[in-house]
C-alpha positions, 0 to 999 in steps of 0.5 A, spaced: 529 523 500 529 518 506 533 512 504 527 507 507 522 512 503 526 510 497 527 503 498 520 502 499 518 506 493 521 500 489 518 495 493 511 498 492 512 499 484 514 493 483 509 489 488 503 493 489 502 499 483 499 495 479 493 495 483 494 501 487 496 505 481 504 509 481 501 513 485 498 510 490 491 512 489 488 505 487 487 507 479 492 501 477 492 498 470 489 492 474 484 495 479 478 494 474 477 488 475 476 488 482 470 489 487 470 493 492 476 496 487 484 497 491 484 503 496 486 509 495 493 509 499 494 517 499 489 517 502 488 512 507 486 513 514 489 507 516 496 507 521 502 504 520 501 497 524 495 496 520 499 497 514 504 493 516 499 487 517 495 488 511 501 487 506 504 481 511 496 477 511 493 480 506 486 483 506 482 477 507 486 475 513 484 482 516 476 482 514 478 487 508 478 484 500 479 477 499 483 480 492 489 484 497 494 478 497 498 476 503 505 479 502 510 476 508 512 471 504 514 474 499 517 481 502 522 481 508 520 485 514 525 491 512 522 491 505 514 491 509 517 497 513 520 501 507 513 500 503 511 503 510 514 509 509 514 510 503 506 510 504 507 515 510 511 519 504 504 519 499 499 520 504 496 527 502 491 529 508 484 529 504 481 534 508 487 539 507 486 538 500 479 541 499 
C-alpha cells in the first residue's frame, strides 16, 4: 500500500469515519442525525480539487451541508493530501458495480 494511502487512512478514521462510516460509505455511527446524511465517499463523483477543498472549508463554505466542518485548521496540507488519496483508494465505479 501507498504510504500516503495509508496515512491518509489514519487521518480519515480518526476525523471523519465517524460521519462517513469506516468505510467511507456515509453510514457512520453519527450519520443519522444529519439531513441531508454524509456523502457516500466510495462513490462520489467528485475530483480530487474539490476533495481538497471540502475537507479544508467545510461544506458550508462550498454550498454543500452546513454539518461538514471546515478541516484546514485542523489538518495540514499533507495530512488533507493523504486523505486524499486515501479516498481515490475506496472509490468503487457505481456504474461497474451493477
Amino acid at each position: 500500500m501507498e504510504t500516503s494511502v495509508h496515512r491518509g487512512g489514519i487521518v480519515f478514521q480518526h476525523y471523519c469515519a465517524q460521519c462517513h462510516g469506516v468505510k467511507g460509505d456515509g453510514k457512520g455511527r453519527m450519520a443519522r442525525l444529519y439531513d441531508p446524511r454524509p456523502a457516500n465517499l466510495m462513490e462520489s463523483d467528485k475530483n480530487d480539487d474539490y476533495k481538497q477543498l471540502i475537507i479544508r472549508l467545510g461544506g458550508k463554505a462550498i454550498g454543500r451541508s452546513e454539518f461538514m466542518p471546515p478541516w484546514g485548521a485542523e489538518l495540514t496540507d499533507e495530512q488533507t493530501a493523504d486523505v486524499v488519496a486515501y479516498l481515490r483508494s475506496i472509490h468503487v465505479d457505481a456504474h461497474s458495480a451493477q
